[in-house]
C-alpha positions as CSV (number, residue, x, y, z in Angstrom):
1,X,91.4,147.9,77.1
2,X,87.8,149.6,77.1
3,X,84.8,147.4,76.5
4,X,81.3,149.7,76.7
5,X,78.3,147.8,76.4
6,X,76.4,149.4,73.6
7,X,73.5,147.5,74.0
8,X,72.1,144.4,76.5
9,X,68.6,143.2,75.3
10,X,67.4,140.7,73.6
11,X,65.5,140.5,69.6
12,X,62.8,142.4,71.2
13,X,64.4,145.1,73.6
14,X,63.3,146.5,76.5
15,X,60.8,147.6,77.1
16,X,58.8,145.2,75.1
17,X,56.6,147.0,72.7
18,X,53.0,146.6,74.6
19,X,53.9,145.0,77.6
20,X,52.8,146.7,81.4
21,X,54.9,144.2,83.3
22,X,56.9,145.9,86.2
23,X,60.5,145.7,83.9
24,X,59.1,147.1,81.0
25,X,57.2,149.9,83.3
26,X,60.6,150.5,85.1
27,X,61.9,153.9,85.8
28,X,65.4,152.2,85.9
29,X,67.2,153.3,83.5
30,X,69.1,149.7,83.8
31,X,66.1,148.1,83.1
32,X,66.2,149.9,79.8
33,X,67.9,147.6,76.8
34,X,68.7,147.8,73.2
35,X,69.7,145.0,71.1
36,X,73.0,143.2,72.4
37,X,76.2,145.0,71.1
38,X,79.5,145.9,72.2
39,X,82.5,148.1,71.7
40,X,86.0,147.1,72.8
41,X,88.3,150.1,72.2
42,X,92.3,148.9,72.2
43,X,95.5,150.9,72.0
44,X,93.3,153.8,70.2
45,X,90.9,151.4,68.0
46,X,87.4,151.0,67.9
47,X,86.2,147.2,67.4
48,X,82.3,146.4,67.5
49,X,80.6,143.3,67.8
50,X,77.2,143.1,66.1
51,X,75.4,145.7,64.7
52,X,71.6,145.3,65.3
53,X,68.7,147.3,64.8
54,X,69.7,150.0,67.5
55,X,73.0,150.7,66.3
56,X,72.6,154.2,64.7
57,X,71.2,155.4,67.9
58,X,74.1,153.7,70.3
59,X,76.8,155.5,68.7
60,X,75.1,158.4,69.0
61,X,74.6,157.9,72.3
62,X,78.4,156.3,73.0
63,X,79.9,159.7,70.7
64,X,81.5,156.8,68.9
65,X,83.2,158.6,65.5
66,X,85.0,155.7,64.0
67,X,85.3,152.2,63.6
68,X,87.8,150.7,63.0
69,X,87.0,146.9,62.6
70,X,83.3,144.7,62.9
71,X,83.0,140.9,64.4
72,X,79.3,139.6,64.1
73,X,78.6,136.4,65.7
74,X,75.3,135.1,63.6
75,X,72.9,136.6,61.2
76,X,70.1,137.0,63.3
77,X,68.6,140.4,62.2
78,X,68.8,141.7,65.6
79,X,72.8,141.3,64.9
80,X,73.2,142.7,61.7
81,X,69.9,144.6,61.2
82,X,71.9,147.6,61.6
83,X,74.9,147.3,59.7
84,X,73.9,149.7,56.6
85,X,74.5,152.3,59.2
86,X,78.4,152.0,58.8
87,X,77.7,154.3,56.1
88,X,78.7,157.5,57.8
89,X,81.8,156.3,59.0
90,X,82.4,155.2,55.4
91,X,82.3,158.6,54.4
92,X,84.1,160.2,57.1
93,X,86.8,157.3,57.0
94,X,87.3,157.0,53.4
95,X,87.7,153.3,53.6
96,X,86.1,150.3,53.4
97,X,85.1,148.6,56.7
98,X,86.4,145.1,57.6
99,X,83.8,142.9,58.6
100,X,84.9,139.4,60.0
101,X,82.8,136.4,60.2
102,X,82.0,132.4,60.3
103,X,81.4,131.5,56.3
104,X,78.0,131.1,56.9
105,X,77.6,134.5,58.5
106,X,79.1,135.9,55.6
107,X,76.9,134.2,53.4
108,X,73.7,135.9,54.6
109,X,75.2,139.4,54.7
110,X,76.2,138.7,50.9
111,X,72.7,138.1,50.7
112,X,71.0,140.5,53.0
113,X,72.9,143.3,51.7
114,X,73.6,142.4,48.6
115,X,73.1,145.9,47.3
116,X,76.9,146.6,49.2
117,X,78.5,143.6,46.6
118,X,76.7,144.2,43.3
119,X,78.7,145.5,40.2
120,X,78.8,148.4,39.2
121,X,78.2,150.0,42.8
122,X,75.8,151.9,43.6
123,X,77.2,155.2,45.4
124,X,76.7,155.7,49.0
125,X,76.0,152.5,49.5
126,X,78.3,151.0,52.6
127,X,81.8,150.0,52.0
128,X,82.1,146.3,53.3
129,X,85.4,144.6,53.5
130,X,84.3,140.7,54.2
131,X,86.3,138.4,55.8
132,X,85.7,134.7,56.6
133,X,87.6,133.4,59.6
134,X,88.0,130.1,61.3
135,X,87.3,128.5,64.7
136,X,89.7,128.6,67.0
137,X,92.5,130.2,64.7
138,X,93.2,134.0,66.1
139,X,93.1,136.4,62.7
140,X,94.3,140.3,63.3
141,X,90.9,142.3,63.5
142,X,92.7,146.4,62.7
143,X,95.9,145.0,64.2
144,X,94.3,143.4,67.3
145,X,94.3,139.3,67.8
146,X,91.5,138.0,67.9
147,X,90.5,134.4,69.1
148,X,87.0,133.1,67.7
149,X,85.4,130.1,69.1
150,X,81.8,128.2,68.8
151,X,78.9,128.2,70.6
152,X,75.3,126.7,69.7
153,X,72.0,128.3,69.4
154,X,69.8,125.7,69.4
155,X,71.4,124.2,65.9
156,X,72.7,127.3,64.6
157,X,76.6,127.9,65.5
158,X,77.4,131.9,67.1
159,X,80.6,132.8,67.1
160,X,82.3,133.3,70.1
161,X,85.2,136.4,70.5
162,X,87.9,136.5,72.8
163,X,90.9,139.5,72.9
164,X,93.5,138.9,75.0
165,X,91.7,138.6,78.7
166,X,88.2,139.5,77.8
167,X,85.7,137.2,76.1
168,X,82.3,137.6,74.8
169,X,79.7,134.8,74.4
170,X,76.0,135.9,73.3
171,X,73.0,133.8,72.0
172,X,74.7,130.4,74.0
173,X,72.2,127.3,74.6
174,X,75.4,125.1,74.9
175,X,78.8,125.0,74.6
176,X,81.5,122.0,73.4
177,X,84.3,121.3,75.8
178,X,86.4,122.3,72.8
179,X,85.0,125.6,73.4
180,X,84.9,125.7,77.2
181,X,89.0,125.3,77.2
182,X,89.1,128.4,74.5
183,X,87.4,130.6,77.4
184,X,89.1,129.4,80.3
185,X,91.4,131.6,82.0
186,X,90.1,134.9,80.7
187,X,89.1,137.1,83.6
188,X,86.3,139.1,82.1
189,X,83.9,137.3,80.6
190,X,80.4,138.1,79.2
191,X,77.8,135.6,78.2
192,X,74.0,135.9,77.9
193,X,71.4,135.5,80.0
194,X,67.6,135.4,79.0
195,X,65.2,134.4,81.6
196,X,65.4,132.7,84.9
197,X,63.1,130.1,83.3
198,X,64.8,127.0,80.4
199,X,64.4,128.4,77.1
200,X,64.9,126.4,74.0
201,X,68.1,128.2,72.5
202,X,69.5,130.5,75.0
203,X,71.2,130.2,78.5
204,X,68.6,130.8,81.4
205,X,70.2,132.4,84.4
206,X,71.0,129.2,85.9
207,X,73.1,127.5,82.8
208,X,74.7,131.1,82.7
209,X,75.6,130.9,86.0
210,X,76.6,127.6,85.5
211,X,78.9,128.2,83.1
212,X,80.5,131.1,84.8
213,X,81.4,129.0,87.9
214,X,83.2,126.8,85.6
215,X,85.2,129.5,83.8
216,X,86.2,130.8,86.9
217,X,86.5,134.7,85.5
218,X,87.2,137.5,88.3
219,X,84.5,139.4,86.5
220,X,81.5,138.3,84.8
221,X,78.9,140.1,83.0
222,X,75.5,139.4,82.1
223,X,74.1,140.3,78.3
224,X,71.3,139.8,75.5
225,X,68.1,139.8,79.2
226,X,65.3,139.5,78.8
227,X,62.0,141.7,80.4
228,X,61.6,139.1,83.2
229,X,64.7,139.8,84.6
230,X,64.6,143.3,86.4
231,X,68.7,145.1,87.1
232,X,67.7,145.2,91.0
233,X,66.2,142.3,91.8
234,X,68.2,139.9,89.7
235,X,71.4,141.7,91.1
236,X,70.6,140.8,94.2
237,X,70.7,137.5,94.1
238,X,74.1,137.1,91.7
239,X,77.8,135.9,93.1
240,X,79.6,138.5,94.1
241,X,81.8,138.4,90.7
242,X,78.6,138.7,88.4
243,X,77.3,141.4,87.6
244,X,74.0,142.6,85.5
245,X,75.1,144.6,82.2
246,X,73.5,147.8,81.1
247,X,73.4,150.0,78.1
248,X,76.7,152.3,78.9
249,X,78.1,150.3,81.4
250,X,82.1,150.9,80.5
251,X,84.7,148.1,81.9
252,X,88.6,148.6,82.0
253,X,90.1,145.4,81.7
254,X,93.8,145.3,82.5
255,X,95.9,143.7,79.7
């Protein structure tokens, strides 16, 4: 199992549009970060979580020439801004794409892109397979199992993914006990961190951190950072089992 980290930043990327603080001015090419994404490629299958507003351009950049399956975990726009760009592989593939999702996820893309659902269809417009899945009840995502699980953003719920020994959290303020137990004992585990200071409806550092030392991974992986938190400096100062994502950063996770 491959996971690549497609993208790492936040709604606003970084570099923020405007800003002249020393992250956004960094030649680091760490320090550069699209909208939070990931591809986890297993026994020759390509599965992405959220497609935001820099997805075109990541699988351009990642060579990535099919999908085979798409979990989204809310309808923020920077998750699913980019999911008309499926279109290509549409064509290529000749197939609908399955798209798996909370109900209420799969509500606002039945809105947002309502264009992909009307009757007749329109042609070239993306070929969207929806499916509505459960907490905490594994469904087959193109033959892989798949465990969702909740997390809250303030008071909206983001859907958690875990395959096999790999779990991904992103947009987390807190986290049920319920939910906890679903992520103990994976050993690579990715959750978001936005800012070393409290924020209303994402980890800080600290609560990531936090949360990390009660999982108890071998590996963890910080996501969806903010400008305040420059690669360097912030790695630095991390437990030896944490490490600072980046845009490209490639992980083989053992099964």
């Amino acid at each position: 199992m491959k996971t690549t980290f497609l993208g790492t930043g936040t709604s606003l990327g970084v570099p923020i549009i405007g800003c002249k603080c020393g992250v956004c001015r960094s030649r680091d090419v760490r320090d550069k970060r699209q909208r939070s994404s990931v591809l986890v490629e297993i026994d020759g299958r390509n599965i992405i979580i959220d497609t935001g507003p820099d997805f075109r351009a990541q699988c351009l950049s990642n060579n990535i020439e099919h999908i085979d399956a798409i979990l989204v975990t809310h309808p923020h726009r920077d998750h699913i801004a980019g999911l008309d760009d499926i279109r290509p592989f549409c064509y290529i593939q000749k197939q609908y794409i399955p798209v798996y999702a909370s109900p209420s996820t799969c509500n606002a893309i039945q809105h947002d892109y309502s264009y992909c659902f009307a009757t007749p269809k329109y042609p070239g417009v993306p070929d969207i397979e929806l499916h509505q899945i459960k907490n905490y009840i594994p469904f087959d995502a193109a033959g892989i199992q798949v465990t969702p699980f909740p997390v809250m953003h303030a008071k909206m719920e983001v859907t958690a993914y875990r395959f096999r020994n790999f779990t991904y959290i992103t947009d987390a303020w807190q986290i049920s006990e319920e939910s906890v137990n679903a992520a103990k004992g994976t050993q690579y585990l990715v959750v978001n961190a936005l800012r070393k200071e409290p924020h209303p409806s994402h980890f800080n550092l600290e609560q990531a951190l936090d949360f990390i030392a009660t999982i108890k991974p071998e590996h963890a992986y910080l996501t969806h950072i903010g400008h305040s938190l420059g690669y360097e400096e912030t790695q630095a100062i991390l437990p030896p089992n944490v490490q600072m994502a980046y845009d490209g950063l490639s992980i083989t996770i053992p099964d």
